[in-house]
C-alpha positions in Angstrom: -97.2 -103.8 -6.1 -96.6 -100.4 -7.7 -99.1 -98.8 -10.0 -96.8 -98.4 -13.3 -99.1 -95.4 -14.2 -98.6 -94.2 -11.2 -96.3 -91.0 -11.3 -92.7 -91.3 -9.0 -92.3 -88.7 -6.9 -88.9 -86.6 -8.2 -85.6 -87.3 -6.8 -83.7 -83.9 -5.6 -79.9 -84.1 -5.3 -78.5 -80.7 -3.4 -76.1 -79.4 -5.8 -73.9 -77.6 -2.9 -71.2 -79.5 -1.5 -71.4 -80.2 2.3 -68.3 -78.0 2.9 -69.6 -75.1 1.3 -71.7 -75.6 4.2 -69.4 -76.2 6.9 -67.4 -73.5 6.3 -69.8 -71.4 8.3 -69.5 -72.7 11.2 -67.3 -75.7 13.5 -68.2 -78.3 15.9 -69.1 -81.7 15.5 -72.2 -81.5 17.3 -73.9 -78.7 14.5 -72.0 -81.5 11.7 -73.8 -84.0 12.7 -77.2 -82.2 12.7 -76.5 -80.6 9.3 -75.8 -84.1 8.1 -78.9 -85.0 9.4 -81.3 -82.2 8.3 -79.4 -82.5 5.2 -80.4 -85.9 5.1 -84.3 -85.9 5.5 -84.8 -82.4 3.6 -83.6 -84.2 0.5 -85.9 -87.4 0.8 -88.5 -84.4 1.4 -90.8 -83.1 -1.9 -89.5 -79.2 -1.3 -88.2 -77.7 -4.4 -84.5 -77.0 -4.8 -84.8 -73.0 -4.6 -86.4 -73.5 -1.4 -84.8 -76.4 0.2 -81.5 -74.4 -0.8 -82.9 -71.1 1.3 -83.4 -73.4 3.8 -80.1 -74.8 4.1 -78.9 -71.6 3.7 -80.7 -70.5 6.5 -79.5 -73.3 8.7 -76.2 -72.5 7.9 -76.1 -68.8 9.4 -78.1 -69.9 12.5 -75.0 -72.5 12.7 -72.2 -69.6 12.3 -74.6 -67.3 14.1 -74.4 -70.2 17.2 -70.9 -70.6 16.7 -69.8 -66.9 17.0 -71.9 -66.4 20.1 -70.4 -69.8 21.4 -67.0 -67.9 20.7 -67.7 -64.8 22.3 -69.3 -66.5 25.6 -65.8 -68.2 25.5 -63.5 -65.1 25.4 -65.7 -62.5 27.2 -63.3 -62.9 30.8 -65.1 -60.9 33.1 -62.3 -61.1 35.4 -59.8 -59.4 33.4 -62.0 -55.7 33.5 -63.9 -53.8 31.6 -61.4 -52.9 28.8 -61.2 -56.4 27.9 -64.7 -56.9 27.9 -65.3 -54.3 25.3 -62.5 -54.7 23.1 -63.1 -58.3 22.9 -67.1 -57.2 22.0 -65.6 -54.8 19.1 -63.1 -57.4 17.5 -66.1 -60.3 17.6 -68.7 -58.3 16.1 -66.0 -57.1 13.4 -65.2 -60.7 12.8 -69.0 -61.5 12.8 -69.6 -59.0 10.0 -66.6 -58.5 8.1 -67.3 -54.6 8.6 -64.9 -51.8 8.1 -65.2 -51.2 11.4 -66.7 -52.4 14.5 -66.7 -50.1 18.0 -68.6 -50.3 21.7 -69.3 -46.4 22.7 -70.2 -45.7 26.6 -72.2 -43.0 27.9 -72.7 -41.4 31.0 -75.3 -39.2 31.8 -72.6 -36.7 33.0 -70.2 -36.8 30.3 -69.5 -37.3 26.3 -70.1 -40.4 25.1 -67.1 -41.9 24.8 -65.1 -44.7 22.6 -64.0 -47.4 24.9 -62.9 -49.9 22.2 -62.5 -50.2 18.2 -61.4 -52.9 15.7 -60.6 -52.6 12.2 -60.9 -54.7 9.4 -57.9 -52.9 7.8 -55.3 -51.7 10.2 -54.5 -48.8 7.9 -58.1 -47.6 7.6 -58.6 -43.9 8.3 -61.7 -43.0 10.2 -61.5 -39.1 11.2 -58.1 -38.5 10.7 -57.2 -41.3 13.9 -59.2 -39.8 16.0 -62.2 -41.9 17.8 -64.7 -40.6 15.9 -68.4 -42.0 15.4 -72.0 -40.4 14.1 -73.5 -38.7 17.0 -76.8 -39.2 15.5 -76.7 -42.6 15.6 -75.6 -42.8 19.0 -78.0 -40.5 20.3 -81.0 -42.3 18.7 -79.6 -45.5 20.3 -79.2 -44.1 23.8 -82.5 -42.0 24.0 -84.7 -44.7 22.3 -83.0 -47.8 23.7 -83.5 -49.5 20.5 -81.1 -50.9 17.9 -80.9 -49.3 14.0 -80.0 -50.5 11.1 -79.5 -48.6 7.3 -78.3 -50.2 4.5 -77.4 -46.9 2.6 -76.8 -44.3 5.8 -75.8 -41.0 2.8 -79.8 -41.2 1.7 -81.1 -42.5 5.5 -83.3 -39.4 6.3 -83.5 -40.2 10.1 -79.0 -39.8 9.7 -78.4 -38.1 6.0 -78.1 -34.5 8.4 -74.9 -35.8 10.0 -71.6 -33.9 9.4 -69.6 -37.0 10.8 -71.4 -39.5 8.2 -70.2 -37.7 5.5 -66.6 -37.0 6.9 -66.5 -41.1 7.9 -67.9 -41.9 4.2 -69.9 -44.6 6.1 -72.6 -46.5 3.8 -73.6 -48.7 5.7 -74.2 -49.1 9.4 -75.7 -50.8 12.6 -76.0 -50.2 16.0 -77.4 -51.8 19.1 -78.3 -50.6 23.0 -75.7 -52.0 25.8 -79.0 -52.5 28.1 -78.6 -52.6 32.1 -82.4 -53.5 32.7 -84.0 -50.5 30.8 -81.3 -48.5 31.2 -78.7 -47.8 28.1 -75.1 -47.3 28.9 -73.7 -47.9 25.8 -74.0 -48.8 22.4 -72.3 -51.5 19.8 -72.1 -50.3 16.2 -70.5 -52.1 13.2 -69.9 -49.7 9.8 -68.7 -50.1 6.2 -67.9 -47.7 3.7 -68.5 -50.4 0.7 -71.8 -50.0 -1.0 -71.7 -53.2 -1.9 -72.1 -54.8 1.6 -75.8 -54.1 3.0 -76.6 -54.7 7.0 -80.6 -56.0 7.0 -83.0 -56.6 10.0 -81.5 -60.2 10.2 -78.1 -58.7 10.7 -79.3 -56.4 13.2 -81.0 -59.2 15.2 -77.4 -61.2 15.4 -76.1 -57.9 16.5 -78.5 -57.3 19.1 -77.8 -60.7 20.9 -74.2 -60.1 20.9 -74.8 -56.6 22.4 -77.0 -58.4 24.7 -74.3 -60.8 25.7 -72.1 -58.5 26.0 -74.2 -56.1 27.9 -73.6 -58.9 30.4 -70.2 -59.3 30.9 -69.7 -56.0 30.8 -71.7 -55.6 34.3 -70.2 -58.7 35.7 -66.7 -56.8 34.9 -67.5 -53.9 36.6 -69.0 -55.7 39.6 -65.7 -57.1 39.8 -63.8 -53.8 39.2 -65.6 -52.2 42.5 -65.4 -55.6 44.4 -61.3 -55.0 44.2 -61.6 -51.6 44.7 -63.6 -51.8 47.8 -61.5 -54.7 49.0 -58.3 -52.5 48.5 -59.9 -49.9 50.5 -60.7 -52.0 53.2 -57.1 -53.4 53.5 -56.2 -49.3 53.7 -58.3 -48.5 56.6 -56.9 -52.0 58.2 -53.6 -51.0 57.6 -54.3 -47.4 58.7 -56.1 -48.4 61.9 -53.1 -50.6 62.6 -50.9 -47.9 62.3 -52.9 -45.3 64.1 -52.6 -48.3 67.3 -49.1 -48.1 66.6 -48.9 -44.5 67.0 -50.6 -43.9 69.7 -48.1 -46.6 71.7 -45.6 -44.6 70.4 -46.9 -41.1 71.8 -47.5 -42.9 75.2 -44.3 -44.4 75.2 -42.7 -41.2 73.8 -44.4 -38.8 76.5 -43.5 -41.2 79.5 -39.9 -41.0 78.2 -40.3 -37.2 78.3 -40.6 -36.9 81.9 -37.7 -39.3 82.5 -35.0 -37.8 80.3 -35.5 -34.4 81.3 -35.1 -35.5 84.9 -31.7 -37.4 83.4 -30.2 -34.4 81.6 -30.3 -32.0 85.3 -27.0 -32.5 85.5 -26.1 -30.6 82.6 -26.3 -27.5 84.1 -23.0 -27.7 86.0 -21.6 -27.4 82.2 -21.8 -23.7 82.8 -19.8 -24.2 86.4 -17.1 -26.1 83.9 -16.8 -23.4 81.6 -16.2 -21.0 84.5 -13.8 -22.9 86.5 -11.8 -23.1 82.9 -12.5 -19.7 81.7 -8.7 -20.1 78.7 -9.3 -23.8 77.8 -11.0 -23.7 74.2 -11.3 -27.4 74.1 -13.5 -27.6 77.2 -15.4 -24.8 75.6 -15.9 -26.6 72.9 -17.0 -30.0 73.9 -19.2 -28.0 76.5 -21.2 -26.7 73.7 -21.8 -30.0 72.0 -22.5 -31.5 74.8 -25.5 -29.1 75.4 -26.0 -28.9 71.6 -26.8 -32.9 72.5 -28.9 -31.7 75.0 -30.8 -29.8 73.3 -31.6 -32.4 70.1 -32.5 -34.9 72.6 -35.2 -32.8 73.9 -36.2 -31.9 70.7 -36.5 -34.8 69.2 -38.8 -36.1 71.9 -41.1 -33.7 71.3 -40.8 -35.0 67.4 -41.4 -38.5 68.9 -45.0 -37.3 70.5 -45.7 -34.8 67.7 -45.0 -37.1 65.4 -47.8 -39.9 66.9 -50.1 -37.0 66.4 -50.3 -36.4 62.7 -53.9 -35.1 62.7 -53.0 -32.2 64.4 -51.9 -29.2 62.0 -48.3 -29.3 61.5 -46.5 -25.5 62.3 -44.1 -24.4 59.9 -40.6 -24.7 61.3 -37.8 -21.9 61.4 -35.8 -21.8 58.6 -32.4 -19.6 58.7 -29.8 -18.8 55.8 -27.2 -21.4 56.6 -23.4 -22.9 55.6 -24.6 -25.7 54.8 -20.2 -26.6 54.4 -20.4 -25.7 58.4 -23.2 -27.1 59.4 -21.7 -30.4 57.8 -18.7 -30.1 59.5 -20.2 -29.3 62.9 -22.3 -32.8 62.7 -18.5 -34.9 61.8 -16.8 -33.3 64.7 -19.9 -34.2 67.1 -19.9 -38.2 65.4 -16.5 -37.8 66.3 -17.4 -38.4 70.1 -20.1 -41.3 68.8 -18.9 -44.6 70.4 -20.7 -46.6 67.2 -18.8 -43.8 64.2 -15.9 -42.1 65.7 -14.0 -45.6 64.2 -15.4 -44.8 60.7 -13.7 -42.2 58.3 -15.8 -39.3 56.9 -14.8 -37.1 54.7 -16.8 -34.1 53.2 -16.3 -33.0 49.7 -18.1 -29.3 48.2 -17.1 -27.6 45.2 -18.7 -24.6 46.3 -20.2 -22.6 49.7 -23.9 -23.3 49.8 -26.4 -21.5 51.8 -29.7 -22.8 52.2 -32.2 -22.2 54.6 -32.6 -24.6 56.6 -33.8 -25.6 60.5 -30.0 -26.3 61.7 -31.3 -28.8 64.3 -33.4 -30.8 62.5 -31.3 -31.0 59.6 -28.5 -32.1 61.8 -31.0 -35.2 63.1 -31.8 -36.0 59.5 -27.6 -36.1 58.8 -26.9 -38.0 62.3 -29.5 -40.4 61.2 -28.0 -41.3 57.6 -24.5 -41.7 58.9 -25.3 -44.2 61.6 -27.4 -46.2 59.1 -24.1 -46.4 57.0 -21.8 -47.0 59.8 -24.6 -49.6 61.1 -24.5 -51.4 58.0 -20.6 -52.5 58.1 -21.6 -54.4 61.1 -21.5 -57.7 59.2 -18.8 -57.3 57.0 -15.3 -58.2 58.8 -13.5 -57.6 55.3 -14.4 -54.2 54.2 -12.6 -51.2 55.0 -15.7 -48.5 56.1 -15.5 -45.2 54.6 -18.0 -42.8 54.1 -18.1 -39.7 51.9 -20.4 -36.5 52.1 -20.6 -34.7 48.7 -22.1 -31.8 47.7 -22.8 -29.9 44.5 -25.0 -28.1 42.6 -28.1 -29.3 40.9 -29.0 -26.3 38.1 -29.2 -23.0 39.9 -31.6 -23.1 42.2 -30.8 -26.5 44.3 -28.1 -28.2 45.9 -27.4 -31.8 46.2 -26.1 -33.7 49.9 -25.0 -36.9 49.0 -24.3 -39.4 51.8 -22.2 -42.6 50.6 -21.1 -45.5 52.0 -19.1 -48.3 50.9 -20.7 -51.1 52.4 -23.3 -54.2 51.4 -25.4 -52.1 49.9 -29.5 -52.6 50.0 -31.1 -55.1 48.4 -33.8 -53.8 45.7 -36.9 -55.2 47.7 -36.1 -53.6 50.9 -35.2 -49.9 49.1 -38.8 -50.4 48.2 -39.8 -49.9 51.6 -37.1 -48.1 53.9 -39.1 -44.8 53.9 -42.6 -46.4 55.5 -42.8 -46.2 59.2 -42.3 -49.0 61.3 -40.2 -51.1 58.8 -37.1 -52.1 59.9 -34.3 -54.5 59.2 -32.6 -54.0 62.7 -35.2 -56.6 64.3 -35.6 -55.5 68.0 -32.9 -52.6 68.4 -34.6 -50.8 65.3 -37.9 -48.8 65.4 -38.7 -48.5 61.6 -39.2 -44.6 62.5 -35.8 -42.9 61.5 -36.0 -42.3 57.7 -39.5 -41.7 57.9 -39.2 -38.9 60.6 -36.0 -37.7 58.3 -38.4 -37.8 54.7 -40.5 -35.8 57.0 -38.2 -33.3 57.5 -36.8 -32.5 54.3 -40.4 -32.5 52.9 -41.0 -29.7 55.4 -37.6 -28.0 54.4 -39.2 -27.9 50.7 -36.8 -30.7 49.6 -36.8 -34.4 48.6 -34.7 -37.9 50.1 -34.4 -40.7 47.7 -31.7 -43.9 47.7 -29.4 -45.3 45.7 -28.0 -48.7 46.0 -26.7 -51.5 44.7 -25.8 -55.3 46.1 -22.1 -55.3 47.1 -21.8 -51.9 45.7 -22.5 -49.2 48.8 -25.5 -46.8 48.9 -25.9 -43.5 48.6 -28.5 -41.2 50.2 -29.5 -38.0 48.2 -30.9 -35.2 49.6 -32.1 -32.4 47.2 -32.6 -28.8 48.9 -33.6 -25.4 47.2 -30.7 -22.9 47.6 -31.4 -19.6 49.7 -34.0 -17.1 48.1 -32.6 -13.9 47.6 -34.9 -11.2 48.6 -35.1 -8.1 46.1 
């Protein structure tokens, strides 16, 4: 039985309404212990002012849990360092409902630098949109390795020197380390120009562990940043070393061939009895000069073969002669006239002007032979279309002229144009060697010039060579 004298220990109802608490924070789990806490704390004799700190207090550990909960969930190493950071800056902006919220990394070469900034308002101005931040602040941060904190930055006489604090109008600010062991290669600062809002030591400690966390990622990004790089390294040296194998098979093969063909090509000496026994006959005269102009080529472009598997060895410059490049042109059709594979295939040449360019006249007739037997090659599978090709030239500005070979055939599908230039790709299976426009962007390049391609599905493709026009000497 109960003492009637005996005084009853006082009833206290929390005035503040559970969802004022909630709002601070999600999650059914933290619910359920605020319910509970909530719960015993009232049954408890603390007085309301202090059992309404405490819930207070209880809330911002639960947003404070939440928010780092948050930011462990949309820090993704794995999409880089940019991401890391930017997601840092828009978190601790959230966090704090600052003006502005950044991540600064140093190096111990360089500037410190802005990597990422968020803003509360997009149409804030801080330095005029440049990235702009109080190099006191970050100094302090770096060399000490400790975070700051003022809540009135203007009268702050370890910052009130600064230049940029007075241009930002910043009031208030924080600012933590990016730590690597002891080492700091960054820093996380939130600022706000109201004077109303005030960052305090409690702040700063939230602040810190999200630097912390995000210290972190940050390293695990960047782990993963030189992991891909050093992987796509590797796959270059593989893919170099396979194509230094592949080169040296083809200066073996190219050097054995050597001896062979110019045991073969003897006989082409009794050209000069042919041209003597038919001293009046232009014709014979003729096709006795393009038959050792062959000659000549094929020799040639053996010794491109076995130069060409030797690409460490400094390239010499090659002869280049003021030429008719309209000639020149004309000289390759006539010799493709004789071609068992294009003698069939109508080309016609086209110039609006006479273009001299200097040029190696051999070479660039390889590079011409070359495109032309690509486009007569590609009518090969298509019974219905009537092969024509067309050889264009014209000027491009003053100073360079433009050889267009086009054809009218299938055309090239986008993902193979992607690759036709790198050696040993080829779409001619067995009877290809992948080496021909490779060798022939080789060429121009060495005549000062540039190859590209044009083409379209159904629609043809054209082959564009750029060259510089003659220099005039004074």
């Amino acid at each position: 039985m109960t003492d009637k004298n005996t005084p009853k220990k006082p009833t206290i109802t929390f005035s503040m309404p559970s969802t004022d608490v909630r709002r601070f924070y999600t999650g059914a789990l933290i619910d359920d212990n605020v319910d509970r806490t909530l719960a015993r704390l009232q049954k408890s004799s603390t007085s309301e002012t202090d059992l309404k700190e405490m819930i207070q207090r209880l809330a911002l550990s639960a947003h404070q849990l939440n928010s780092l909960y948050r930011l462990s969930m949309s820090l993704d190493p794995a999409k880089g360092t940019a991401s890391v950071v930017q997601t840092l800056a828009e978190t601790s902006l959230h966090v704090f409902r600052s003006d502005r919220a950044m991540v600064v990394l140093c190096d111990p070469n360089t500037e410190p630098q802005i990597a990422a900034q968020a803003f509360l308002d997009d149409d804030e101005d801080f330095g005029d949109g440049q990235q702009t931040y109080v190099r006191t602040v970050i100094d302090t941060v770096i060399s000490t390795g400790q975070a700051v904190v003022t809540a009135n930055a203007p009268h702050d006489k370890r910052f009130s020197a600064s230049e940029s604090l007075v241009l930002l109008r910043i009031h208030s600010l924080m600012a933590a380390p990016l730590l690597l062991g002891d080492q700091c290669f960054g820093v996380l600062q939130v600022d706000d120009r109201r004077p109303g809002l005030r960052f305090d030591e409690p702040d700063l400690r939230f602040l810190v562990a999200i630097a912390s966390m995000g210290a972190q990622a940050f390293q695990h990004a960047r782990l993963l940043d030189n992991q891909k790089q050093t992987i796509a390294k590797l796959q270059h040296a593989q893919t170099r070393l396979v194509r230094s194998e592949q080169l040296a098979i083809v200066g073996r093969t190219a050097t054995a061939l050597a001896h062979e063909i110019k045991n073969q090509l003897g006989p082409m000496a009794l050209l000069d009895m042919l041209k003597e026994r038919f001293p009046d006959d232009e014709e014979i005269h003729e096709c006795a000069e393009m038959i050792r102009d062959a000659q000549r080529r094929i020799l040639r472009l053996v010794e491109e073969m076995r130069g060409y598997a030797h690409k460490d060895q400094d390239e010499q410059s090659i002869p280049l002669v003021p030429t008719n490049l309209v000639e020149l042109i004309e000289s390759v059709i006539r010799f493709l006239r004789f071609d068992g594979e294009c003698r069939d295939v109508p080309i016609d040449l086209t110039s609006d002007d006479v273009y001299i360019v200097d040029i190696d006249s051999d070479r660039f007739k390889q590079v011409l032979v070359n495109l032309i037997r690509n486009a007569v090659q590609a009518f090969h599978n298509t019974e219905d279309r009537n092969p024509q090709i067309s050889i264009i030239l014209s000027a491009d500005g003053e100073d360079r002229v433009c050889i267009e070979v086009i054809d009218n055939g299938p055309g090239i599908p986008l993902e193979v144009q992607q690759r036709i230039f790198e050696p040993f790709f080829t779409t001619k299976g067995l009877s290809g060697t992948g080496l021909g426009l490779d060798i022939c962007r080789q060429i121009i390049q060495r005549h000062n010039g540039t190859i590209s391609c044009s083409s379209k599905t159904g629609a043809g493709t054209t082959m564009r060579i750029m060259l510089p026009l003659e220099t005039q000497s004074s």
